[in-house]
LUMTINU-33926 format. One line per 5 residues: number of its first residue (from 1); for each residue x, y, z of C-alpha. Coordinates in steps of 0.05 Angstrom, whole numbers, always signed. Example, Ala and Ser with C-alpha at 12.3 -4.5 7.8 and 13.67 -1.06 7.14 Angstrom:
# LUMTINU-33926
1> +246:-90:+156 ~ +273:-21:+143;
# end
This chain:
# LUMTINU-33926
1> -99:+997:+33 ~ -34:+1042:+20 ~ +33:+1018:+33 ~ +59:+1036:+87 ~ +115:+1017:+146;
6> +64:+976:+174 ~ +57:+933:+114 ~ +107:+878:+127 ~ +102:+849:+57 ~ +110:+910:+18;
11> +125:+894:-54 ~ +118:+921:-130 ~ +160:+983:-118 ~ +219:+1020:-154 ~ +260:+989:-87;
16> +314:+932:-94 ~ +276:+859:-91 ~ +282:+831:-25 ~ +271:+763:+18 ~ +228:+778:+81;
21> +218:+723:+136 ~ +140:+697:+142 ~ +110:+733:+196 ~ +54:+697:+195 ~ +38:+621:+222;
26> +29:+563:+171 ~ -18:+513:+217 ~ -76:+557:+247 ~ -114:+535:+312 ~ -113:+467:+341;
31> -155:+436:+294 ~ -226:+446:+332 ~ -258:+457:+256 ~ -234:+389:+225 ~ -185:+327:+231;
36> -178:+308:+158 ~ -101:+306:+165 ~ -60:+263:+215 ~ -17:+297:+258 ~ +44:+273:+213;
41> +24:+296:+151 ~ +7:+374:+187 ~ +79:+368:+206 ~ +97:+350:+128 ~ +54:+407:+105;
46> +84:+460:+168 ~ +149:+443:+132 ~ +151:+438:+70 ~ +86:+486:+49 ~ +48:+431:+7;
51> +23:+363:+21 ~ +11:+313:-38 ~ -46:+264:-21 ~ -40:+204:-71 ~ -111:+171:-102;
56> -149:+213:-57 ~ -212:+209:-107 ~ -236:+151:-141 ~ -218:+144:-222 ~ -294:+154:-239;
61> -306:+210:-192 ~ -237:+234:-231 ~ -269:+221:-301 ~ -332:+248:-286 ~ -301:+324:-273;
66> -249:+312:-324 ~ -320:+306:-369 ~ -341:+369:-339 ~ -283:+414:-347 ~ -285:+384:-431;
71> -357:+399:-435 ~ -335:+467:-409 ~ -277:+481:-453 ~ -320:+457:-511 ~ -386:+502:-489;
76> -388:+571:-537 ~ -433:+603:-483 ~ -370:+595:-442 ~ -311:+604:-484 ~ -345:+672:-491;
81> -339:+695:-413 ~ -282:+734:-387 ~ -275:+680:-343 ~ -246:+634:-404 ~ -171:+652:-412;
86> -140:+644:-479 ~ -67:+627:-488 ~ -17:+683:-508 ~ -8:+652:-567 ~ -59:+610:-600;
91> -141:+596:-589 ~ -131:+539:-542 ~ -168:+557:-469 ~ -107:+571:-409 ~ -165:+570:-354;
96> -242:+572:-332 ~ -240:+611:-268 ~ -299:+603:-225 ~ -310:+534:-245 ~ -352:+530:-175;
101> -407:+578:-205 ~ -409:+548:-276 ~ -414:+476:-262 ~ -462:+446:-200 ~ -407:+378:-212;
106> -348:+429:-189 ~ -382:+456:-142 ~ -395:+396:-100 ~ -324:+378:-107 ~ -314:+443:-74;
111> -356:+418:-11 ~ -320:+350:-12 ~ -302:+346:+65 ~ -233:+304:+31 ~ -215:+376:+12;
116> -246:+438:+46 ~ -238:+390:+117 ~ -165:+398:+107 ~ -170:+469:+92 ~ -205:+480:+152;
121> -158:+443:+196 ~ -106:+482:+171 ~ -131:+545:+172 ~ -162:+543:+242 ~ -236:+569:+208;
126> -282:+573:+174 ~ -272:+582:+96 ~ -301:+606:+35 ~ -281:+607:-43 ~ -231:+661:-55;
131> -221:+633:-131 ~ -234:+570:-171 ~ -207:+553:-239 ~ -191:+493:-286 ~ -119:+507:-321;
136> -118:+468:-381 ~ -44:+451:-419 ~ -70:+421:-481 ~ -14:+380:-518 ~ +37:+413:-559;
141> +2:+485:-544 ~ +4:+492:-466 ~ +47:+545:-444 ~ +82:+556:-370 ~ +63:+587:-313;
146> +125:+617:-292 ~ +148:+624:-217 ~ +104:+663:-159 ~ +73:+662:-93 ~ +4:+666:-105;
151> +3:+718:-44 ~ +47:+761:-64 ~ -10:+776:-123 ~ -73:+779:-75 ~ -39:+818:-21;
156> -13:+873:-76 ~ -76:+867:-130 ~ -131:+838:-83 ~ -106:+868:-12 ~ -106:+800:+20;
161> -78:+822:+90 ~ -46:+766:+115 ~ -11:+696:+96 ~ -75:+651:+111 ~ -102:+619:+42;
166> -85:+552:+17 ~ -95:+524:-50 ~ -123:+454:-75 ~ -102:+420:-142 ~ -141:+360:-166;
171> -101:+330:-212 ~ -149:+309:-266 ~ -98:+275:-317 ~ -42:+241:-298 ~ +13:+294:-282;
176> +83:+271:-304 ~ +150:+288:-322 ~ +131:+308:-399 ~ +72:+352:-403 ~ +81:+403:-341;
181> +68:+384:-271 ~ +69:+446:-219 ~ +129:+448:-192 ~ +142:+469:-114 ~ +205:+497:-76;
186> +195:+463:-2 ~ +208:+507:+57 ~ +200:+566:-1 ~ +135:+592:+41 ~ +171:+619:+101;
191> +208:+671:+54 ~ +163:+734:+29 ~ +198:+756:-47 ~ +188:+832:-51 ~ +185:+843:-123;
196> +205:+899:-162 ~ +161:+936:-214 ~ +101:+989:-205 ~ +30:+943:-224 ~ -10:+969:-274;
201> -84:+982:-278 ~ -123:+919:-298 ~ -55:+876:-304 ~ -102:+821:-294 ~ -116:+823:-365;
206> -46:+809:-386 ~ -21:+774:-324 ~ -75:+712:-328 ~ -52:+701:-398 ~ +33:+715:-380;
211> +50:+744:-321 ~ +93:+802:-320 ~ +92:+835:-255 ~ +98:+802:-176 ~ +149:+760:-221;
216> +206:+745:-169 ~ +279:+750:-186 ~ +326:+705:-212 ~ +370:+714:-154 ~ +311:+707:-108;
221> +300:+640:-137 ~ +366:+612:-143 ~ +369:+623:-64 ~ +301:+586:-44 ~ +328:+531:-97;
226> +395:+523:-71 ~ +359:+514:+2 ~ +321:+448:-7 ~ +306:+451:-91 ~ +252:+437:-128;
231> +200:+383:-125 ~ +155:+361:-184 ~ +85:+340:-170 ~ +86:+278:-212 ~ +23:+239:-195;
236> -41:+194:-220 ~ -104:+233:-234 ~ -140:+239:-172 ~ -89:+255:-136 ~ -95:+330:-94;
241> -46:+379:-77 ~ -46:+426:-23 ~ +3:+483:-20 ~ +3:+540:+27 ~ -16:+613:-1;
246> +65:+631:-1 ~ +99:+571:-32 ~ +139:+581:-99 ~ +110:+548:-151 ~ +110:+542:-225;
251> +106:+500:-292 ~ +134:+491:-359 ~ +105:+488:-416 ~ +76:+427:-444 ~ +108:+400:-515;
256> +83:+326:-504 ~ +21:+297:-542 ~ -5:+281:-466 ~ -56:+342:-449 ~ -49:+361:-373;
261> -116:+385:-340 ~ -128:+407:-255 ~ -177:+428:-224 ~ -158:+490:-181 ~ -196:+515:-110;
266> -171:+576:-66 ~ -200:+569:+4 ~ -187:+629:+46 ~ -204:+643:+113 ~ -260:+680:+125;
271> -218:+726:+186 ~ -184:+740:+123 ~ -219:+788:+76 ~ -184:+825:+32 ~ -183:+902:+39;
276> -164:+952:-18 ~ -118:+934:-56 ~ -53:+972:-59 ~ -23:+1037:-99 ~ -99:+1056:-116;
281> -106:+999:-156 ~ -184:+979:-170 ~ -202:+914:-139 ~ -203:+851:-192 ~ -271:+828:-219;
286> -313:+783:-175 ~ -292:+713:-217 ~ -213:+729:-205 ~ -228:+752:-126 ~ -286:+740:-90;
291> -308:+799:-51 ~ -388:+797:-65 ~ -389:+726:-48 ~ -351:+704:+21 ~ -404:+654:+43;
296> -372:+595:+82 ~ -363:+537:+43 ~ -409:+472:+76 ~ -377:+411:+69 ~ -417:+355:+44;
301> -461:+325:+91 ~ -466:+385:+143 ~ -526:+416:+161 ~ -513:+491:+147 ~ -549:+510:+200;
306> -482:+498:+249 ~ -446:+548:+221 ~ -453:+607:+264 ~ -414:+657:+215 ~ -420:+719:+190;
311> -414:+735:+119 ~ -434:+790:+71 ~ -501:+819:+73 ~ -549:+777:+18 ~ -501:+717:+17;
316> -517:+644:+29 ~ -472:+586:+53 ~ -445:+547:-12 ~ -491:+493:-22 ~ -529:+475:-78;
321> -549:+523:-136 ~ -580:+531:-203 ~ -523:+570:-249 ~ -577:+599:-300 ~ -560:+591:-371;
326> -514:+535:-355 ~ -529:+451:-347 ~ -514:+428:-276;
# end
C-alpha cells in the first residue's frame, strides 16, 4: 500500500507532525454478534477509548495464567524464540508475543466469551488474533513503554487499513501506582498523531525492545493531555482493560520491588486485513502480525460450525490445539 492522498492517516514522513480527526467510528454495528457490555458502559468506552472492567476473572483463574506466563519466562526452549523480547538493557524478558500459540492455558483465555464477546460487540464482527503477548516489568529492571497509538504502528508497518482493532489487558499482578500501570489519555482516540521520521527496514527489531519511530510529539501530547489528562490503570489482578486501537497510551518504568505482569490480546476485525505495508516496507513476521493466520476466534462454548466466515485458505477457527514442542 503506498501513501497516497487517499490515505487519511498518512504518517512517518519528512512532513511537520500533525493531529488528524478520527475518520473512522469507535462502536461498530448494533451489537447483533454479542451483548457482553451494557449499553452504559459502550457509551463509557465510545468516550473515553477504554473501558476498565474490575475482578472480571476469578483470583485462581488469575494465578493459574500468572503460573503460565512464569513457566514461560522461565522455559529455555522459549527464551530462545524471537518471540521472547529482551530488555534494552539487561537479560530480564520485556515480552512473549504469541502467547496464544505457545501456551493451550492462553489460548483459552483468548476464547473466553468475558473477552472476545466484548470485542465482538464492539467491533460489529467477527474477530481473529491480530497479536498476543505477555509484557513482563520485573522489579527494579522493567523499563517503559513510552507513548503511542498502537495504530499508528500497524497502519504504517503492518498496513492495517482502518481504525477497527481493540486491545485486551489482563492484569495478572496487581497494577498500582509504583511499578508501572499503562497509562491512557481519554477522548485521545478521536485524534490521529502523524508522526515524523522515515521507518526503517525491520524497525521491529529495535522498536519491540525501545521504540524509536511512530513516537508522537511532545507538543502532540501536551495537547491530548491538556484536553481531559491522563488516567492510570490502577487495579487488582484480574482485572481487564479494553482500549480502542487509537488511544494514547504508555508506562513508566518500574523501580519498585513489586513485579508487574499482563496478559496482552489484539482482536481485529476480520473486514479488517491488513494490506502492504507502507514506503515498501516488508511485512512483520507472523508472531508480531498475523497475516497467515486470520481464523475467527470461537468463543468458549460455541459450536464453530455457526460461523459462516471466510478466512485464509488452510486455516481453522481458533479452538483447541497441540503447540508441538511445548506443554499445554
Amino acid at each position: 500500500m503506498s501513501t497516497t492522498v487517499s490515505d487519511v492517516y498518512v504518517s512517518r514522513t519528512d512532513r511537520d507532525a500533525a493531529i488528524v480527526a478520527r475518520q473512522d467510528p469507535v462502536i461498530y454495528g448494533n451489537g447483533a454478534y454479542a451483548d457482553a457490555l451494557s449499553g452504559e458502559q459502550l457509551a463509557a468506552y465510545e468516550r473515553d477509548g477504554f473501558l476498565l472492567m474490575r475482578g472480571l476473572f476469578s483470583p485462581d483463574e488469575t494465578r493459574d495464567l500468572l503460573v503460565e506466563v512464569g513457566r514461560m519466562r522461565a522455559d529455555p526452549a522459549i527464551r530462545a524464540l524471537d518471540e521472547a523480547v529482551i530488555e534494552p538493557r539487561g537479560r530480564a524478558i520485556r515480552s512473549i508475543f504469541r502467547v496464544h500459540r505457545l501456551s493451550g492455558a492462553v489460548a483459552r483465555w483468548v476464547r473466553d466469551p468475558r473477552v472476545v464477546n466484548v470485542a465482538r460487540q464492539i467491533l460489529g464482527s467477527e474477530v481473529y488474533v491480530h497479536q498476543s503477548r505477555a509484557n513482563l516489568k520485573p522489579g527494579f529492571e522493567g523499563k517503559e513503554f513510552y507513548w503511542h497509538s498502537d495504530f499508528e504502528t500497524w497502519h504504517v508497518e503492518d498496513g492495517m487499513p482502518r481504525m477497527r482493532a481493540l486491545s485486551c489487558s489482563l492484569l495478572l499482578t496487581d497494577n498500582t501506582a509504583c511499578n508501572g500501570p499503562l497509562m491512557l489519555m481519554p477522548g485521545s482516540h478521536q485524534q490521529f498523531i502523524s508522526c515524523r521520521g522515515q521507518t526503517p527496514h525491520n524497525n521491529y527489531q529495535t522498536s519491540l525492545r525501545q521504540q524509536e519511530y511512530g513516537v508522537p510529539d511532545p507538543v502532540s501530547l501536551r495537547l491530548l493531555a491538556d484536553s481531559r489528562g491522563v488516567e492510570a490503570m490502577m487495579a487488582d489482578a484480574g482485572s481487564v482493560v479494553f482500549f480502542d486501537c487509537n488511544t494514547m497510551h504508555g508506562s513508566s518504568g518500574n523501580i519498585s520491588p513489586l513485579p508487574r505482569t499482563n496478559l496482552f490480546v489484539v482482536y481485529n476485525s476480520v473486514d479488517n486485513v491488513p494490506r502492504d505495508p507502507q514506503y515498501g516496507l516488508e511485512p512483520r513476521p507472523e508472531y508480531i502480525a498475523a497475516r497467515a493466520s486470520r481464523a475467527p476466534v470461537v468463543p468458549l462454548g460455541t459450536a464453530p460450525a455457526s460461523y459462516a466466515v471466510s478466512s485464509v485458505a488452510g486455516d481453522e477457527p481458533l479452538e483447541e490445539f497441540s503447540c508441538t514442542g511445548f506443554p499445554r
